[in-house]
C-alpha positions as CSV (number, residue, x, y, z in Angstrom):
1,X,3.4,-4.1,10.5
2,X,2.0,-6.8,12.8
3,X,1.2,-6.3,16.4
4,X,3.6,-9.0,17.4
5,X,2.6,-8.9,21.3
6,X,-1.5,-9.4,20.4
7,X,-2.1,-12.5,22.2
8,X,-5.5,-12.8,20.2
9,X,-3.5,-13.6,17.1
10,X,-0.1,-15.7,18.4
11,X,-1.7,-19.0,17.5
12,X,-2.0,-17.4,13.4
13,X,0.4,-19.6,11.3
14,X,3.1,-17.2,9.6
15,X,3.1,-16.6,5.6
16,X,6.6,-16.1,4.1
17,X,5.5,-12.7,3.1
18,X,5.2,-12.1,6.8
19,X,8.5,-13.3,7.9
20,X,9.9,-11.1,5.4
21,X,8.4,-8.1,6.9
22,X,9.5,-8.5,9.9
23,X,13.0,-9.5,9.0
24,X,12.5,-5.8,7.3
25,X,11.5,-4.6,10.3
26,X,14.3,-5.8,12.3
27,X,16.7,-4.4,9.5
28,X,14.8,-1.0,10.2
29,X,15.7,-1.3,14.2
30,X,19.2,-2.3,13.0
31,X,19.2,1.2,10.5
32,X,18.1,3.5,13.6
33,X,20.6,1.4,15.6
34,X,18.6,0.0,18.5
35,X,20.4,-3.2,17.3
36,X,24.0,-4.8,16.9
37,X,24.7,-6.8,14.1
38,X,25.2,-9.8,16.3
39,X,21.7,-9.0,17.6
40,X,20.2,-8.9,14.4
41,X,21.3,-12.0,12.6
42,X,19.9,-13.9,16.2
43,X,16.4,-12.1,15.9
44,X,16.5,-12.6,12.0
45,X,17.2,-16.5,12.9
46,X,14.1,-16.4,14.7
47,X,12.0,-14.9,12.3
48,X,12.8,-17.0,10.0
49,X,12.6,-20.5,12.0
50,X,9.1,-19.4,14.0
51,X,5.7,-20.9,12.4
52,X,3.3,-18.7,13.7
53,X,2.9,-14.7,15.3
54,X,3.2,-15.8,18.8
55,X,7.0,-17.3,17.9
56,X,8.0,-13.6,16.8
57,X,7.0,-11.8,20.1
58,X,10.3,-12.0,21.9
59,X,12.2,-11.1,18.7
60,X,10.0,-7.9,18.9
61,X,9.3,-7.8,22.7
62,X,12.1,-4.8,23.5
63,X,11.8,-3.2,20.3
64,X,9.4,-0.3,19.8
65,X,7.8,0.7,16.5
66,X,10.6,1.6,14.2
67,X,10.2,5.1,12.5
68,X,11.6,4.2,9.5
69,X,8.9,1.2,9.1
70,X,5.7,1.7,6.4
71,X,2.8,1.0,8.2
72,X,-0.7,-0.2,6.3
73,X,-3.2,2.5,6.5
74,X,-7.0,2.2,5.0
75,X,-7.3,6.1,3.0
76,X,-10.3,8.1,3.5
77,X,-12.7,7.8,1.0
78,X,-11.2,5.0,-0.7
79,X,-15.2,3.8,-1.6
80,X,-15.6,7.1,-3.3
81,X,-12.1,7.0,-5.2
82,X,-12.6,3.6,-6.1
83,X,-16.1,4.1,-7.3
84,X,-14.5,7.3,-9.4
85,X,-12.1,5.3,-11.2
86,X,-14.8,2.4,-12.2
87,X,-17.1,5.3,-13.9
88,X,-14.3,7.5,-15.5
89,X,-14.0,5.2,-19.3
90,X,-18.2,5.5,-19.2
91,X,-17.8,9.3,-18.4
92,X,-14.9,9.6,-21.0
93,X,-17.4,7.9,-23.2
94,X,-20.0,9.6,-22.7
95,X,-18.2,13.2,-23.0
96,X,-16.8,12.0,-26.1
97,X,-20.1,11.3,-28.1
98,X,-21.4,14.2,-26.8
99,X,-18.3,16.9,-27.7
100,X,-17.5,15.0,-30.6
101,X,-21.1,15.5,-32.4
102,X,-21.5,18.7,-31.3
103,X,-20.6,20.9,-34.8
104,X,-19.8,24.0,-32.6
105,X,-17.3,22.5,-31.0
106,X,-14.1,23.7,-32.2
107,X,-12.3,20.6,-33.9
108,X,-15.5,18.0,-33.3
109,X,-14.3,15.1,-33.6
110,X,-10.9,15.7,-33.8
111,X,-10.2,16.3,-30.1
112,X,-13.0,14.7,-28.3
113,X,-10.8,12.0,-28.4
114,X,-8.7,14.0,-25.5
115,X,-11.5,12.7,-22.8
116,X,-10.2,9.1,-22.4
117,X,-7.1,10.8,-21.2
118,X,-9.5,11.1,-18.1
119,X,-9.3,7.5,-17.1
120,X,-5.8,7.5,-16.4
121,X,-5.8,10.7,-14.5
122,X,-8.6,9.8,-12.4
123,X,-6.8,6.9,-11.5
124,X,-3.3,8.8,-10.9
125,X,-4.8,11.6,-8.6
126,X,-7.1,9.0,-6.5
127,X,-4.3,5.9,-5.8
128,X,-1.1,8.7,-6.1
129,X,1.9,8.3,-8.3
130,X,3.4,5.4,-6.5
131,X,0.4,2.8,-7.4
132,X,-0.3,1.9,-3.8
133,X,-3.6,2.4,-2.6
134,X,-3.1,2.0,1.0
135,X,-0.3,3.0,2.5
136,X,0.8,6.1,4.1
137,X,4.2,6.2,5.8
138,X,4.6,6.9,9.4
């Protein structure tokens, strides 16, 4: 969510992806009923006629930070995650050549093939089930 008070940024022109989340945002004051209807479909007529951050402050200006409202978050450790992911099909690789020649290994070949199921669970445990990479609800 956008700090729509930050007089640093009010001169920023507005994307349409950003007038959207504030319209959500104002749907989210509406849902924990800090607005009226009325109230809403004014603010939301704002939102969507202002052309840069500073023309959404007094839509926002008695409204505090909604609970309901997903907020963008950086994780910890993301480098390391990230950098996880990009080696896991050269791991997978490698543990494949290396269990799959091995004679002693029960099956060889036959199931070394199971270490490319790696890559896609190194990529579900570091980003989480829901694809998102960076963000956390508040």
């Amino acid at each position: 969510m956008l700090d729509y008070s930050n007089p640093a940024t009010a001169p920023l022109r507005l994307s349409n992806g950003e007038r959207d989340d504030a319209i959500e945002t104002l749907r989210a004051h509406l849902a924990e009923g800090r607005l009226t209807n009325g109230e809403f479909e004014e603010r939301s007529n704002t939102v969507r006629a202002a052309s840069n951050r500073g023309d959404l402050a007094p839509a926002f200006a008695d409204l505090p930070t909604p609970t309901g409202v997903v907020v963008q978050a950086e994780r910890e450790g993301s480098r390391f995650g990230g950098t996880l992911v990009a080696l896991s099909p050269f791991i997978a690789l490698i543990m494949f050549f290396v269990t799959g020649a091995l004679t002693g290994f029960a099956g060889g070949w036959a199931y070394a093939w199971l270490w490319f199921l790696l890559i896609p669970i190194t990529a579900i445990v570091v980003y989480g089930p829901s694809g998102k990479r960076s963000s956390q609800h508040r």
